[in-house]
C-alpha positions as semicolon CSV with decimal commas, in nm:
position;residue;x (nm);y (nm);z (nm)
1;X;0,000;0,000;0,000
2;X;0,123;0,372;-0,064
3;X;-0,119;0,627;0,029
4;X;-0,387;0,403;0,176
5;X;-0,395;0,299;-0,191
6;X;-0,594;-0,073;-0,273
7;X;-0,334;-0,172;-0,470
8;X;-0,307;-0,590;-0,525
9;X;-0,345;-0,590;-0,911
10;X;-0,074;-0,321;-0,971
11;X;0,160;-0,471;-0,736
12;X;0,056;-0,804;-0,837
13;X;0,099;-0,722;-1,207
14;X;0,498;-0,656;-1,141
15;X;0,661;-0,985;-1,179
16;X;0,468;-1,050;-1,539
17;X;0,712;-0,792;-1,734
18;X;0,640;-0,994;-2,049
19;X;0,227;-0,963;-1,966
20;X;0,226;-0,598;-1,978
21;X;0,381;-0,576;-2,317
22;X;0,089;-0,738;-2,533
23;X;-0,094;-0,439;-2,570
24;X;0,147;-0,299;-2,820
25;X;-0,056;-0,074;-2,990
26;X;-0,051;0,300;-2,974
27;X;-0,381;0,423;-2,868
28;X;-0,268;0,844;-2,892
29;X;-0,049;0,974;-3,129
30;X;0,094;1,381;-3,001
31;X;0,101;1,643;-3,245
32;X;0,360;1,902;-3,270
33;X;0,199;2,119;-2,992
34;X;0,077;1,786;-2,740
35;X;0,492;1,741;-2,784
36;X;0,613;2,122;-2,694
37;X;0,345;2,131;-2,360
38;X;0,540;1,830;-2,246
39;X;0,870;1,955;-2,348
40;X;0,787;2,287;-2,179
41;X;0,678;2,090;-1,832
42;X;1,015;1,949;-1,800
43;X;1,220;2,232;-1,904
44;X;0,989;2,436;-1,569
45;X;1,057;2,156;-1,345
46;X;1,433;2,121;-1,450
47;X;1,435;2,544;-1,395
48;X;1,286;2,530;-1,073
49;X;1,548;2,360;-0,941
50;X;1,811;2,546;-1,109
51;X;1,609;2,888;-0,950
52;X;1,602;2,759;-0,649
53;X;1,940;2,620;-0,630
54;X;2,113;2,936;-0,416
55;X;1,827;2,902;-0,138
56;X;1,987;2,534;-0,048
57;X;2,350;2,586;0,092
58;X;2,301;2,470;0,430
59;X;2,163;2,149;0,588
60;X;1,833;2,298;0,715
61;X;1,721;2,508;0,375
62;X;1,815;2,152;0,209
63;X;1,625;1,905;0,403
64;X;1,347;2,153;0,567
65;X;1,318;2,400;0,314
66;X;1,468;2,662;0,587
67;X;1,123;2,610;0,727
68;X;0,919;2,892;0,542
69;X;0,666;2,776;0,346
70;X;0,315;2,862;0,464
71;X;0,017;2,645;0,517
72;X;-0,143;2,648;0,194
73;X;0,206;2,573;0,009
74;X;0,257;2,289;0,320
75;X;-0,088;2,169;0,251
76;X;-0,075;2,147;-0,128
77;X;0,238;1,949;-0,081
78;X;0,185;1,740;0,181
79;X;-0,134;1,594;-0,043
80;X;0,066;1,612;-0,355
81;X;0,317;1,411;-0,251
82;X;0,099;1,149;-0,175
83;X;-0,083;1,175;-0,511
84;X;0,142;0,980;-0,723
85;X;0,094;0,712;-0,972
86;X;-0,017;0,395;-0,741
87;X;-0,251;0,612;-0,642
88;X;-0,387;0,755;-0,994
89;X;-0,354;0,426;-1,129
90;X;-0,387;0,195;-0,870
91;X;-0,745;0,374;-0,726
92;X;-0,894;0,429;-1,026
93;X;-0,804;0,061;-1,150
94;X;-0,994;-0,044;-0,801
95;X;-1,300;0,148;-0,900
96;X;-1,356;-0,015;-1,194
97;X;-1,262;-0,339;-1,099
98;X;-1,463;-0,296;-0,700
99;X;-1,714;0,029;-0,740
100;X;-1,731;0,325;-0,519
101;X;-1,616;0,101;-0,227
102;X;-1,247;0,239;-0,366
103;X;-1,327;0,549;-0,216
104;X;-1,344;0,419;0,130
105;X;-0,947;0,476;0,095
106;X;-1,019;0,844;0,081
107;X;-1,309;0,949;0,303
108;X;-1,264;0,713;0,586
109;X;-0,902;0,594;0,483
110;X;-0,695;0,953;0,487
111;X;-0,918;1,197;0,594
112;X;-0,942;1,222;0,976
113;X;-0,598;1,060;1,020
114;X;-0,522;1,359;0,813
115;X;-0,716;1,566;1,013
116;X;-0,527;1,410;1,303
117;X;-0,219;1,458;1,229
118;X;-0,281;1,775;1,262
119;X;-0,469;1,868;1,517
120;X;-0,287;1,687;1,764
121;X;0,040;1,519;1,637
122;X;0,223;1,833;1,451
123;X;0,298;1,999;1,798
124;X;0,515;1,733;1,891
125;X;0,668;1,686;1,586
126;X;0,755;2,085;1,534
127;X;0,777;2,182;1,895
128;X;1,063;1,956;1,956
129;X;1,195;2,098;1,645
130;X;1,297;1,772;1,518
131;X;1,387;1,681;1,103
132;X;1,245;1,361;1,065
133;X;0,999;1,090;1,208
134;X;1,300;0,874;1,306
135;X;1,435;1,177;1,424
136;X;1,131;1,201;1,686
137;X;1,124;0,856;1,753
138;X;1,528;0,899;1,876
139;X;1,404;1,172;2,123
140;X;1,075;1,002;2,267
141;X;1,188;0,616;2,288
142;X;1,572;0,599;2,186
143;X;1,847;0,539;1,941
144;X;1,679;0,171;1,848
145;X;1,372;0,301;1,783
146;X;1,481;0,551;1,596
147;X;1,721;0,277;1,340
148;X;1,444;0,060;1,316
149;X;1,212;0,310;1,146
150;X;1,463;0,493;0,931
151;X;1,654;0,192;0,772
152;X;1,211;0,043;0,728
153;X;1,172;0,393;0,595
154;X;1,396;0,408;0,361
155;X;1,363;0,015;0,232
156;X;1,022;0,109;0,171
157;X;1,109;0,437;-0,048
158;X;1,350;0,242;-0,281
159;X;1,090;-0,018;-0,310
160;X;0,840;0,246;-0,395
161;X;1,034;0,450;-0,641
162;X;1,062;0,140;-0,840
163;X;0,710;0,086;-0,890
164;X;0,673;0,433;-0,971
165;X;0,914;0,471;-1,246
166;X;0,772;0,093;-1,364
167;X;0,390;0,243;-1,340
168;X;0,457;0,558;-1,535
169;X;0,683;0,341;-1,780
170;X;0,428;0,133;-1,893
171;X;0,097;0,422;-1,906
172;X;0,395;0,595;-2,135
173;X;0,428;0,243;-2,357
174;X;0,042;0,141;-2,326
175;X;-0,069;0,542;-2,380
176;X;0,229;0,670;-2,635
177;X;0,401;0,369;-2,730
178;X;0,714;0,497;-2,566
179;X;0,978;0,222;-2,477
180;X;1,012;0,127;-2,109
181;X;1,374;0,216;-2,045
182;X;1,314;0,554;-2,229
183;X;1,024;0,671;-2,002
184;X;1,195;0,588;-1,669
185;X;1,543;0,710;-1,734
186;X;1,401;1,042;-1,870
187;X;1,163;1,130;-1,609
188;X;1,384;0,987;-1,323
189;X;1,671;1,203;-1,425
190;X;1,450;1,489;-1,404
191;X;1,360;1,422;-1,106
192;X;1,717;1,364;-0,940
193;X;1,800;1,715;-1,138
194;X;1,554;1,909;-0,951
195;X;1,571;1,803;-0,609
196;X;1,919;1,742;-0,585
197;X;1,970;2,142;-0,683
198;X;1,741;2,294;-0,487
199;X;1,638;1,988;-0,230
200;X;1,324;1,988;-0,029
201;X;1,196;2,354;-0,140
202;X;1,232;2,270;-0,508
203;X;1,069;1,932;-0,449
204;X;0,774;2,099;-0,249
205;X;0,726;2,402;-0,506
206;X;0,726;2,098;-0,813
207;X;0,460;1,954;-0,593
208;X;0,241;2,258;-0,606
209;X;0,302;2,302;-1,028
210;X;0,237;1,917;-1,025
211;X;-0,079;1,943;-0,836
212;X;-0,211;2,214;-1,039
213;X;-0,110;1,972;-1,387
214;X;-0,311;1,671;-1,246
215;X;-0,602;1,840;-1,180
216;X;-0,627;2,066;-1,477
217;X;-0,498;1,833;-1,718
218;X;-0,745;1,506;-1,514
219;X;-1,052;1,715;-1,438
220;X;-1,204;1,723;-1,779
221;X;-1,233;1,299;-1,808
222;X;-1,499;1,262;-1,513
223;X;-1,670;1,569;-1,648
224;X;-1,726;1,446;-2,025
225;X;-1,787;1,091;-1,884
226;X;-2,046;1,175;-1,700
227;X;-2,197;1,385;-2,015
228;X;-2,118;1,090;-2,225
229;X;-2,326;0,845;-1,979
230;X;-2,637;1,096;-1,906
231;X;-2,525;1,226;-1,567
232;X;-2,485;1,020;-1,273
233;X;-2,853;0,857;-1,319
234;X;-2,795;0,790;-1,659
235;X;-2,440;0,550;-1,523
236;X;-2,659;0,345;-1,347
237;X;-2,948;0,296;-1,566
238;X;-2,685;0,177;-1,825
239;X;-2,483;-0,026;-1,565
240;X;-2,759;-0,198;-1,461
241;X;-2,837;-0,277;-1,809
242;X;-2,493;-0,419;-1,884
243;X;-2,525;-0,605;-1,595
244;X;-2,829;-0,730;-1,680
245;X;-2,728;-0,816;-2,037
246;X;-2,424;-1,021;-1,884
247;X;-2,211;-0,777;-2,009
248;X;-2,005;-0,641;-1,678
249;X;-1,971;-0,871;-1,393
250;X;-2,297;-0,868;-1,128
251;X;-2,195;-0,623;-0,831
252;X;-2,265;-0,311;-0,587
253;X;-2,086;-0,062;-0,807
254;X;-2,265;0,259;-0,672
255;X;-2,310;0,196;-0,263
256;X;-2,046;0,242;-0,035
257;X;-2,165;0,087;0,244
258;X;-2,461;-0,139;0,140
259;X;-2,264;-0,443;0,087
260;X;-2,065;-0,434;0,348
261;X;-2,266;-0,582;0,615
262;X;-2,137;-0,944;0,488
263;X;-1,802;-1,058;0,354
264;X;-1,952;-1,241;0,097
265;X;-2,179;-0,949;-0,002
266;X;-1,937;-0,739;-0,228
267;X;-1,634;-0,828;-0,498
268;X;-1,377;-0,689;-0,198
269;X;-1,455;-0,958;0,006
270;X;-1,467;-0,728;0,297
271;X;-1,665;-0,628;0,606
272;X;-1,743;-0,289;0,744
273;X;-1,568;-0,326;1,045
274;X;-1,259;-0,372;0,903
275;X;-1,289;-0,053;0,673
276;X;-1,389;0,154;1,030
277;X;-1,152;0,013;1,278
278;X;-0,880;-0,171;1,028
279;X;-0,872;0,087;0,765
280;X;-0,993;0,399;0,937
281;X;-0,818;0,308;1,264
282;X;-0,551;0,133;1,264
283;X;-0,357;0,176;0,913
284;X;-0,488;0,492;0,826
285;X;-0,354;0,659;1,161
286;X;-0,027;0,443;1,150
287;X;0,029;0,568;0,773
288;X;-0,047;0,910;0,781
289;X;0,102;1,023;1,118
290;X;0,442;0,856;1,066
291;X;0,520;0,816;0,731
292;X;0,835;1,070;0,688
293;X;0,710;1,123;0,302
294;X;0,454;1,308;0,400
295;X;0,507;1,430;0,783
296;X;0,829;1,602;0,577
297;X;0,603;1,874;0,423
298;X;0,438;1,984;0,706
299;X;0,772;2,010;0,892
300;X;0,878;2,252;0,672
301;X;0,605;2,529;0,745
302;X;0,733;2,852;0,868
303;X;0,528;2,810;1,219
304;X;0,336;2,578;1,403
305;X;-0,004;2,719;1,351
306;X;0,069;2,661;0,954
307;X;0,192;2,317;1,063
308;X;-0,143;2,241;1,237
309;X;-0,322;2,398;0,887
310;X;-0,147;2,231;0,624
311;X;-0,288;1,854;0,716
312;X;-0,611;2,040;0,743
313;X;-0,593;2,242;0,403
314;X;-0,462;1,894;0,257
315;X;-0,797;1,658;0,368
316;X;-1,011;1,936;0,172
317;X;-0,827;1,854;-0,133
318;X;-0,797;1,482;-0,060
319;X;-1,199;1,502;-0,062
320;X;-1,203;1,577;-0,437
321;X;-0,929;1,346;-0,538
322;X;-1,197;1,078;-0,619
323;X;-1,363;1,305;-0,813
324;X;-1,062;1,298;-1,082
325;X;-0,965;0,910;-0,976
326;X;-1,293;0,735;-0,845
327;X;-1,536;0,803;-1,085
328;X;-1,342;0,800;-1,413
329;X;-1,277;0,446;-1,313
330;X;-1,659;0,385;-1,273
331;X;-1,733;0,595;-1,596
332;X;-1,549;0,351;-1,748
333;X;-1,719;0,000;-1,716
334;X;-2,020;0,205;-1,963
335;X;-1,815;0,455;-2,191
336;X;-1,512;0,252;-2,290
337;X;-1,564;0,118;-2,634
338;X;-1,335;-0,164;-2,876
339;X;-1,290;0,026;-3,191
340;X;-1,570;-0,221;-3,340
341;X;-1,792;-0,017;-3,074
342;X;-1,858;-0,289;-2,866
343;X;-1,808;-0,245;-2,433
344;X;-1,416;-0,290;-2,350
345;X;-1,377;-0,509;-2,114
346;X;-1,042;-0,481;-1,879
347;X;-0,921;-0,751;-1,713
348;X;-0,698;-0,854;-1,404
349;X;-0,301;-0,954;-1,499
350;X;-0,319;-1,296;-1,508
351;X;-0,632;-1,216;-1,775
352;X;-0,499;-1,038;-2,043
353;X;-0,575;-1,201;-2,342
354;X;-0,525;-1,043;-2,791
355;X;-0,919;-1,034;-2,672
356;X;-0,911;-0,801;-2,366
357;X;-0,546;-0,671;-2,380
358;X;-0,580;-0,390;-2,100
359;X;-0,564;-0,444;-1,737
360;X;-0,782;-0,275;-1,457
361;X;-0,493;-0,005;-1,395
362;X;-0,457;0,110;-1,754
363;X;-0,861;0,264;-1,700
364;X;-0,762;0,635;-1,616
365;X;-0,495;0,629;-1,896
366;X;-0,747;0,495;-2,165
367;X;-1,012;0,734;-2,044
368;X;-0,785;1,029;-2,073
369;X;-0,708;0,913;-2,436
370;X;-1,075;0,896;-2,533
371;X;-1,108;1,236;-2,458
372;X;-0,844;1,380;-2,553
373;X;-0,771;1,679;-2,848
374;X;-0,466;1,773;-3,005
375;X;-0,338;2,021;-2,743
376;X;-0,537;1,902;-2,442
377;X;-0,380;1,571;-2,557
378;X;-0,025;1,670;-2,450
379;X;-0,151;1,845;-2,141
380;X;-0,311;1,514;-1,972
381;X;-0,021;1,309;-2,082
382;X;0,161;1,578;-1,869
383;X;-0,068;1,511;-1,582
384;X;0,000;1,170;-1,584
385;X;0,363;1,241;-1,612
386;X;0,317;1,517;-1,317
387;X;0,160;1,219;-1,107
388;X;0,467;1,003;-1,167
389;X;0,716;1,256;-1,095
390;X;0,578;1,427;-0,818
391;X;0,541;1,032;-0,601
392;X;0,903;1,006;-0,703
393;X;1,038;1,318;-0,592
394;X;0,803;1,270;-0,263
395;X;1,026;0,948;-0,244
396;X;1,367;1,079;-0,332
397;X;1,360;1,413;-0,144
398;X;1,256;1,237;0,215
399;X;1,492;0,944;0,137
C-alpha cells in the first residue's frame, strides 16, 4: 500500500514484465503542440530547481526548506506528494474493478488521520523541532527506535520508487508507445536534477506546479464521462443494463456501504468493520502520522499554527481526489468502447488475453485518451507524467 492505496493488481501485475507488453498498440499519437506542452513541463521543473538552487547551501534550507513555506504551500504538498501514480492508477483501476467502495481509501481511509495529524500530532513533531519521524522517535523512545524506522523507511522508499518509475513506464508504452527504459530514465533524471539542486523547497514548489497539472490536465475525463453516460442517473441505468445483459460482472458498483454488512456481499470480500476500525483506525492513523514522506512537508512550514493547517488544508483537497480518480474508473465500465464499438472489457493480470489486452490499472490512462484533443492531448499526458514525478520526488527528497 502507498497512500492508503488498494493496490493488489498493480503490485501483483509486477513480476509478469512480459504480460504488460501485449498491448502494443498505440492508442494516442501527439502532435507538434501535445509534444512542446510536455517539453515545456520538464524544461519548468528542470528550472525550478536550477532557480532555487542558491536558497539550499546549508543542511536545514536543504532538508526543511529553511522552514518557510506557509500552510497552503505545506498543505498542497503534503497531499501532492501522496498523489502519485499507485494512487492515480492503482485507485482508479480499483473502481472499476470494485465500485465506489475504492473510495473508502479516501473518506474514511486519509481523511481524519489527516485531520489528526494535525490537530494533535504536529505539535510534537515541530515543537521539539525535530527533522524527521525517526528523528522524533530517537528523542521520545531511543536510538533503536529511531534505526528501526529509518533503515524500514527508507527500504520502503526504494521499493516504492521502483514501482513508480515501472507504473509511469508502462501508461507511457500502453498510452504513447514509448519504450520502457526511455520513459523511466528520462523522467527519473528529471527528477534527481531538480531536487538534488534545490532539495526539499524545489521538491515541495514541483509539488504545487504538479498538483495544479493533475487536476487541470485530469478534471475534464470525469466531467465528459459523466456527459457521455447521461449524468450520474444515466451510469446506473446503463450499468444496470450491462449487468443485466451479462455484459459487466454482477456487483454493488454505486453503494459504499450497502454491501458491506457481509463478507460475501461485495467483490472486496470485505466487512465494514474492518474498513472503520482496520482501515480507518488502525492503518490509516499508523500511515499518515508517521510516514516521513509526508510528515516532511508539514515540517517545513514557517510556524506551528501553519503546521497544524497544512494537514487540514490537505484533507479538503484529498476530498475531491476521487472526483478525478474514483469516478473515471466507474465511468469507465459504460463509456469505454473496442474500436468495433462494442463495451471494452479490462481484465486482471493474469487475464490479459489479444481479446481483452488492458488491465484494470490502464482505465484512467485509456479514459484520458478517449477524450483527448490535439493540445489538451499533451496536457493530460503531462498530468499523468506530473503524477509520476511528483510520487518520485516525494520518495527521493525524504529518502
Amino acid at each position: 500500500m502507498h497512500g492508503l492505496v488498494p493496490l493488489s493488481s498493480l503490485v501483483g501485475s509486477l513480476p509478469s514484465k512480459a504480460g504488460l507488453l501485449l498491448a502494443t498498440s498505440t492508442l494516442a499519437h501527439l502532435s507538434t503542440l501535445d509534444l512542446l506542452v510536455i517539453a515545456i513541463y520538464f524544461v519548468m521543473v528542470i528550472w525550478i530547481g536550477f532557480y532555487l538552487k542558491g536558497q539550499a547551501n546549508t543542511s536545514e534550507e536543504f532538508f526543511m526548506a529553511g522552514r518557510e513555506m506557509t500552510a497552503w504551500i505545506a498543505g498542497l504538498s503534503f497531499v501532492s506528494a501522496n498523489l502519485g501514480s499507485l494512487e492515480l492508477m492503482g485507485c482508479a483501476g480499483s473502481a472499476y474493478q470494485y465500485g465506489i467502495l475504492a473510495a473508502h481509501w479516501y473518506w474514511v481511509g486519509a481523511i481524519p488521520a489527516m485531520l489528526f495529524l494535525g490537530m494533535v500530532m504536529m505539535p510534537f513533531y515541530y515543537v521539539c523541532k525535530t527533522h524527521s519521524v525517526p528523528g522524533y522517535l530517537k528523542l521520545r523512545y531511543g536510538q533503536g527506535a529511531s534505526i528501526v524506522s529509518a533503515f524500514s523507511f527508507a527500504f520502503m522508499t526504494v521499493l516504492m520508487s521502483g514501482v513508480n518509475m515501472f507504473a509511469m513506464a508502462v501508461v507511457m508504452k500502453v498510452v504513447l508507445g514509448w519504450d520502457l527504459n526511455f520513459s523511466i530514465i528520462v523522467s527519473s533524471l528529471a527528477v534527481a536534477a531538480y531536487v538534488a539542486l534545490g532539495g526539499l523547497r524545489s521538491a515541495i514548489f514541483n509539488e504545487v506546479l504538479q498538483f495544479v497539472l493533475i487536476w487541470g490536465g485530469a478534471l475534464l475525463v470525469p466531467i465528459l464521462g459523466l456527459i457521455e453516460a447521461g449524468g450520474w442517473n444515466g451510469f446506473k441505468a446503463k450499468l444496470a443494463h450491462n449487468m443485466a445483459a451479462g455484459i459487466t460482472a454482477p456487483g454493488d458498483y454505486t453503494h459504499m456501504w450497502h454491501s458491506l454488512g457481509h463478507f460475501s456481499d461485495n467483490p472486496m470480500g470485505i466487512h465494514w468493520t474492518g474498513i472503520v476500525f482496520g482501515l480507518g483506525f488502525a492503518i490509516s492513523f499508523g500511515y499518515w502520522t508517521t510516514d516521513f514522506l509526508v510528515v516532511q512537508r508539514v515540517l517545513a512550514a514557517n510556524n506551528l499554527r501553519s503546521a497544524r493547517m497544512a494537514p487540514v488544508i490537505g484533507s479538503f483537497f484529498k476530498m475531491a481526489v476521487p472526483f478525478i480518480v474514483i469516478l473515471p474508473g466507474l465511468l469507465g465500465l459504460v463509456v469505454l468502447r473496442n474500436a468495433d464499438g462494442s463495451l471494452m472489457h479490462l481484465v486482471g493480470e493474469n487475464q490479459v488475453s489479444a481479446l481483452h489486452p488492458y488491465r484494470y490499472n490502464e482505465v484512467l490512462p485509456l479514459m484520458l485518451v478517449r477524450y483527448c484533443a490535439t493540445g489538451l492531448r499533451g496536457l493530460r499526458i503531462t498530468a499523468l507524467i506530473a503524477g509520476f514525478m511528483t510520487g518520485m520526488a516525494a520518495n527521493v527528497s525524504a529518502f
